[in-house]
C-alpha positions, 0 to 999 in steps of 0.5 A: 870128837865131832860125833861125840859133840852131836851125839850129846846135842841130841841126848839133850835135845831128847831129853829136853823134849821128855821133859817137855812133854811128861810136864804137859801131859801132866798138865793135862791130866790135872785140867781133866780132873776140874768141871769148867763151865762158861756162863754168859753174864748179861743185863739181867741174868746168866746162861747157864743160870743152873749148874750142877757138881759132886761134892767133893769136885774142883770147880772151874767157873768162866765168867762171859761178860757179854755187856758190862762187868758183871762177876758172880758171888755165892755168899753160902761159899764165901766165893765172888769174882767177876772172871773165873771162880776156881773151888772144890765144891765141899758143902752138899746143897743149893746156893743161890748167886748174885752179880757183883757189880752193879749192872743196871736197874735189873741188877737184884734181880739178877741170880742163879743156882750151883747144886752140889750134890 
């Protein structure tokens, strides 16, 4: 009876562990599929200032703010946020971005560019 006892236990323990692990590996797959990029925001600009994507690519943009709440909107995308912007980047062309919170006096200054090609 006992060993019937453990050797259930461990056909769960097993099986929780497949479970476990198909899920990540999942995860994983799904996360190589995504273009993340960090960009330093800094009073006045960003670092990268150029990012560059394919249509049709899921875009993941982590936002450094190094100083102050920056955040960045492309109006052309109908796209802002101040920590990370996740899209699939569907329209071919420049779009130029902005900071969205008011940072200083160097604050319209202040842009960069995604290409999508």
């Amino acid at each position: 009876m006992k060993k019937i006892i453990i050797g259930i236990i461990i056909v769960a323990i097993l099986i929780a562990s497949f479970i476990l692990i198909s899920k990540s590996f999942t995860g994983n797959v799904i996360n190589e599929n995504v273009k993340e990029f960090t960009i330093k925001a800094f009073q006045f600009g960003y670092s990268p200032d150029i990012i560059t994507v394919n249509k049709g690519d899921k875009v993941r943009i982590k936002i450094d703010n190094t100083d102050v709440l920056h955040g960045i909107r492309i109006p052309d995308l109908g796209i802002r946020g101040n920590e990370v912007l996740e899209f699939t980047a569907d329209k071919t062309g420049e779009f130029d971005w902005y900071c969205t919170n008011m940072c200083g006096e160097g604050h319209m200054q202040m842009k960069g560019k995604l290409i999508v090609k």
